[in-house]
ROFIDREN-422805 format. One line per field, with one value per residue: residue in one letter; chain; x, y, z of N, C-alpha, C in turn. Coordinates in steps of 0.2 Angstrom, whole numbers, plus 5000, padded with zeros to 4 digits. Layout:
rest [a, ...]
kette [A, ...]
n_xx [X, ...]
n_yy [Y, ...]
n_zz [Z, ...]
ca_xx [X, ...]
ca_yy [Y, ...]
ca_zz [Z, ...]
c_xx [X, ...]
c_yy [Y, ...]
c_zz [Z, ...]
//
This chain:
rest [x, x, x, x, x, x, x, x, x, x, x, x, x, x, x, x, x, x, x, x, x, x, x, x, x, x, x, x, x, x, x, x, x, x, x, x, x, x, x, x, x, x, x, x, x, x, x, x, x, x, x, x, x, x, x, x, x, x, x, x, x, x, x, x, x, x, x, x, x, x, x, x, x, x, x, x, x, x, x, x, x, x, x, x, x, x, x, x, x, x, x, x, x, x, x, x, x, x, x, x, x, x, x, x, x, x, x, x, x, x, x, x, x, x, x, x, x, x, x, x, x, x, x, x, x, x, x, x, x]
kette [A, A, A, A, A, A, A, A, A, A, A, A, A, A, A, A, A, A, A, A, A, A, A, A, A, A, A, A, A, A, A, A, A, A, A, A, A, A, A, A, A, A, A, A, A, A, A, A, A, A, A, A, A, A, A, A, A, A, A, A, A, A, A, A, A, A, A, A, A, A, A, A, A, A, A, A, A, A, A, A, A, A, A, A, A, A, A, A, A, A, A, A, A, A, A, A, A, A, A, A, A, A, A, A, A, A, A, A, A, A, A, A, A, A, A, A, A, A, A, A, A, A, A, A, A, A, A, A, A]
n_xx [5004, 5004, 5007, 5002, 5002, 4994, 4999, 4998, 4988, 4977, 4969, 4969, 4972, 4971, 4985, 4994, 5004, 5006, 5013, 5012, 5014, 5020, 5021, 5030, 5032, 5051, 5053, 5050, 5056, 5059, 5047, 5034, 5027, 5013, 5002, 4985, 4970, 4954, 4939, 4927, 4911, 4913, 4917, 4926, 4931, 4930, 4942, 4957, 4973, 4988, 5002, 5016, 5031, 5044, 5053, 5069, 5064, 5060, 5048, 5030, 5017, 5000, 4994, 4988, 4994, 5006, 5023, 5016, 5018, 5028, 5033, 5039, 5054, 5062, 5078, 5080, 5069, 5057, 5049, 5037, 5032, 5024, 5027, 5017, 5012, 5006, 4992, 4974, 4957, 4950, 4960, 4956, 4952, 4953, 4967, 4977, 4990, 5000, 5003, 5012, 5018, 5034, 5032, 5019, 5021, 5025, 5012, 4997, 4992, 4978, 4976, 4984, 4979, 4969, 4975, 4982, 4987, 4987, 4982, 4982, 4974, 4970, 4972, 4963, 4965, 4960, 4955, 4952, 4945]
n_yy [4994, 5012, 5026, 5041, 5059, 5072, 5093, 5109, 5116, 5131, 5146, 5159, 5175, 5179, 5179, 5178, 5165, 5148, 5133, 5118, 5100, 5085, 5070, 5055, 5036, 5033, 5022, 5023, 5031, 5029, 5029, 5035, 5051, 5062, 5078, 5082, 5087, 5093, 5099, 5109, 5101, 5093, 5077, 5061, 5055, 5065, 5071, 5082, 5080, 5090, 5090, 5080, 5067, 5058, 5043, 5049, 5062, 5067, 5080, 5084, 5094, 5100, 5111, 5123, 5126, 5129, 5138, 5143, 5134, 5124, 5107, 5096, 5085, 5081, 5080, 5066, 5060, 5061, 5069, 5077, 5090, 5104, 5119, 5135, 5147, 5165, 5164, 5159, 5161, 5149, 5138, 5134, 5120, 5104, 5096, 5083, 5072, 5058, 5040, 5029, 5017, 5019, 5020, 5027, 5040, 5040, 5041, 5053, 5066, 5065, 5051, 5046, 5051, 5039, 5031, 5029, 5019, 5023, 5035, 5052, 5060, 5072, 5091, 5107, 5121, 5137, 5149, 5167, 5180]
n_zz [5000, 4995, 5002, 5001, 5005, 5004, 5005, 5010, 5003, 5001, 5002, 4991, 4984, 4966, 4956, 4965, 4975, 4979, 4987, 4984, 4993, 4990, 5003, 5000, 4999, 4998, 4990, 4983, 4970, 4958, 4952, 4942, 4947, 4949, 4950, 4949, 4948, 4953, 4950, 4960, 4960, 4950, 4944, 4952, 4940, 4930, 4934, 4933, 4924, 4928, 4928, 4927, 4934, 4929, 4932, 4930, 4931, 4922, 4913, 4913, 4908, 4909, 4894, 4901, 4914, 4911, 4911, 4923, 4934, 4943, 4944, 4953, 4963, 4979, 4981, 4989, 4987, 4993, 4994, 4984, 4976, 4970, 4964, 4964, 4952, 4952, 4952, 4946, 4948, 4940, 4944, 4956, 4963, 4973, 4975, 4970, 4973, 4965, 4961, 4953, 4941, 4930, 4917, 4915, 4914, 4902, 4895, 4889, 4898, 4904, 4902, 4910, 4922, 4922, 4925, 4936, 4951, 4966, 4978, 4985, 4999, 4993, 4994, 4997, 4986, 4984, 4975, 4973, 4964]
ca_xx [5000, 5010, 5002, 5006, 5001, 4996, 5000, 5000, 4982, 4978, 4965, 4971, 4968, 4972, 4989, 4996, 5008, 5006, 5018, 5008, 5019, 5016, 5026, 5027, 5037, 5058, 5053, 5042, 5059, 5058, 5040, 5029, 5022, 5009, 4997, 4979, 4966, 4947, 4937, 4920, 4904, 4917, 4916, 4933, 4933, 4935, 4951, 4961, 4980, 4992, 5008, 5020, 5037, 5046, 5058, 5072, 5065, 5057, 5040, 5024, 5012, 4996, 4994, 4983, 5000, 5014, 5026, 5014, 5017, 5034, 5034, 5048, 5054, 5067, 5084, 5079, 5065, 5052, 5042, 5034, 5031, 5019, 5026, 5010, 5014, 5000, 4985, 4968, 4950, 4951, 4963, 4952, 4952, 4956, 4973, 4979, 4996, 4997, 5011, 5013, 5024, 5035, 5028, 5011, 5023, 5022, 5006, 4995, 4990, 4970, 4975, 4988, 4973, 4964, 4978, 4987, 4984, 4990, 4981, 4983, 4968, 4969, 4973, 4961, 4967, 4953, 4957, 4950, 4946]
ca_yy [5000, 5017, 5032, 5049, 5063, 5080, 5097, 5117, 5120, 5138, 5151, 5164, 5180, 5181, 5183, 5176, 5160, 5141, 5127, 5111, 5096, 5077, 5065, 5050, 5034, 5033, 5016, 5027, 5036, 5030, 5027, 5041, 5054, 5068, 5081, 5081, 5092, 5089, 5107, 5109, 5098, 5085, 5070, 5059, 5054, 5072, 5074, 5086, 5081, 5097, 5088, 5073, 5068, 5052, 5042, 5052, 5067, 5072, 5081, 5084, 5099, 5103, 5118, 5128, 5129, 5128, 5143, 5147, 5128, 5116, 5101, 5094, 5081, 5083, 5075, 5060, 5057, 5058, 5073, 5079, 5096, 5109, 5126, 5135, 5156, 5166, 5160, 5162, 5157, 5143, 5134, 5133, 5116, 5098, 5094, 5075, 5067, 5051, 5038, 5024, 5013, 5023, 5019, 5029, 5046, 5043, 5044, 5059, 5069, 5063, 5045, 5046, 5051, 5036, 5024, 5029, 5015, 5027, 5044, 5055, 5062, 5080, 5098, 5110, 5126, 5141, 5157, 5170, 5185]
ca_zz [5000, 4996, 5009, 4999, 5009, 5003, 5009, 5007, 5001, 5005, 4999, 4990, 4979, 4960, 4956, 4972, 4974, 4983, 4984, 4988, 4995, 4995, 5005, 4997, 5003, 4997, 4986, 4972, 4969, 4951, 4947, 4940, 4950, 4947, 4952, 4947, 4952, 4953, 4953, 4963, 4956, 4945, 4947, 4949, 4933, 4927, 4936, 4926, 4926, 4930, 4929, 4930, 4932, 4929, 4937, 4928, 4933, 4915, 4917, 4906, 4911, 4905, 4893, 4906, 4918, 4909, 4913, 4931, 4939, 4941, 4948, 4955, 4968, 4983, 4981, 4994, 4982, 4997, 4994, 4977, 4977, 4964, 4965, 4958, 4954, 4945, 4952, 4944, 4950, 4936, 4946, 4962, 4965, 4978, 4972, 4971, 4971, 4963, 4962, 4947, 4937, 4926, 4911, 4914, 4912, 4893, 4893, 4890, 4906, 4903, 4902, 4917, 4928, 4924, 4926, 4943, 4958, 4973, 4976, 4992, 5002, 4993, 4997, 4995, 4982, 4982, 4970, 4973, 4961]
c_xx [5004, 5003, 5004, 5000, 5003, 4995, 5000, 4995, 4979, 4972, 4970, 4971, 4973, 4979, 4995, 5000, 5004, 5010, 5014, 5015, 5016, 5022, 5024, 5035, 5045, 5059, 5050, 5049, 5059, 5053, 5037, 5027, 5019, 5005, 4991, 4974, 4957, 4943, 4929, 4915, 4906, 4918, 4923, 4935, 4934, 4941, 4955, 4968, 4984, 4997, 5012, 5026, 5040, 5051, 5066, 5072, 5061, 5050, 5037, 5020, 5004, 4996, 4992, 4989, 5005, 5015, 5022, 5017, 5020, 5033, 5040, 5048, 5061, 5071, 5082, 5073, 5059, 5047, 5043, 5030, 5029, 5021, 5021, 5010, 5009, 4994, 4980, 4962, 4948, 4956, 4961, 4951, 4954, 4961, 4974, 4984, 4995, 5002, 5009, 5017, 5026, 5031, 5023, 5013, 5022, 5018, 5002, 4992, 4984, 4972, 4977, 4983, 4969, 4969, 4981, 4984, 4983, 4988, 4981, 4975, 4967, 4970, 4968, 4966, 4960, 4956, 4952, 4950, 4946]
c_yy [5006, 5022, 5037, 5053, 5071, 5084, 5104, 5120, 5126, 5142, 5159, 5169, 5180, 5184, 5180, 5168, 5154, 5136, 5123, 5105, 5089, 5073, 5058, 5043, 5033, 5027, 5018, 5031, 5035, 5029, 5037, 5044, 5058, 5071, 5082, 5086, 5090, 5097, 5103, 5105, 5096, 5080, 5067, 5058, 5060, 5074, 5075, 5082, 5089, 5095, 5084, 5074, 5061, 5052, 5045, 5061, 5073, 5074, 5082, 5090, 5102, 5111, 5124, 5129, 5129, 5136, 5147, 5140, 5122, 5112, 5098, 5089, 5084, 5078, 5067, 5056, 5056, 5063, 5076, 5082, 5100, 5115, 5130, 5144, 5157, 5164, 5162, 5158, 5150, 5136, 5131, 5124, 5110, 5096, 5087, 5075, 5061, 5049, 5029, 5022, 5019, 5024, 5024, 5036, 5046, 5042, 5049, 5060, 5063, 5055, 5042, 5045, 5045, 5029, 5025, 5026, 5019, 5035, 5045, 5056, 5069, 5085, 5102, 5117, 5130, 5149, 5161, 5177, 5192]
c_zz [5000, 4997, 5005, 5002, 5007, 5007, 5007, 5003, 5006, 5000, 4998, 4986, 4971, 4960, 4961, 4971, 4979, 4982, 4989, 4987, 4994, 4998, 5002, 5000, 4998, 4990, 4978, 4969, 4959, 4946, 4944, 4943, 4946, 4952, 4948, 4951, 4949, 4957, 4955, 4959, 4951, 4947, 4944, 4940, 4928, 4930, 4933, 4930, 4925, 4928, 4932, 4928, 4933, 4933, 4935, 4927, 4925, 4918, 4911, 4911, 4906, 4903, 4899, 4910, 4916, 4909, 4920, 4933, 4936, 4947, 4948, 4961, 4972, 4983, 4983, 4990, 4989, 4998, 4986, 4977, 4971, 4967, 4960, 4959, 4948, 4947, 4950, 4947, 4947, 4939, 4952, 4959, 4972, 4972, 4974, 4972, 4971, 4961, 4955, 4945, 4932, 4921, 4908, 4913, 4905, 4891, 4893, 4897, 4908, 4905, 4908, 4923, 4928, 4926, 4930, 4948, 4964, 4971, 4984, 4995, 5000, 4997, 4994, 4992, 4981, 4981, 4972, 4970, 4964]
//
């Protein structure tokens, strides 16, 4: 069973920054991770992907953040981290991290979401205009 554990959901105004965190355990160092996000009154299976990174440390991002929001892991490979700068109302969502076989990084964002066994319990993220 792999525990990942998100962190650094915060309410904040347009414009403004958040670095969400997940802990994950030291054994996922090479698999796939990601973040994913699920806005108000969507159901899981619309979980938009944000952003993944393989076990070589490549990443993929969706259009809608690219150049606001990197993703990244820490040396030790035991936290996996969303810096998110730029925020808009449209990014107001419960945030995921989610842990898989490498493999599922070359896959598109959308499909990634359906195929990761290990998801966290969410952080809330709320923009405010």
């Amino acid at each position: 069973q792999v525990q990942l554990v998100e962190s650094g959901g915060d309410s904040v105004q347009a414009g403004g920054s958040l670095r969400l965190s997940c802990k994950v355990p030291a054994f996922t160092a090479t698999w796939c991770m990601g973040w994913f996000r699920q806005a108000p009154g969507k159901q899981r299976e619309e979980r938009e992907g944000v952003a993944s990174i393989d076990g070589g440390d490549g990443t993929t991002y969706a259009d809608s953040v690219k150049g606001r929001f990197t993703i990244s892991r820490n040396n030790a490979k035991t936290t996996l981290d969303l810096q998110m700068n730029n925020l808009q109302p449209e990014d107001s969502a419960m945030y995921y991290c989610a842990a898989g076989p490498d493999f599922l990084c070359g896959l598109p964002l959308a499909e990634q979401s359906r195929r990761f066994g290990a998801w966290g319990q969410g952080t809330l993220v709320t923009v405010s205009s």
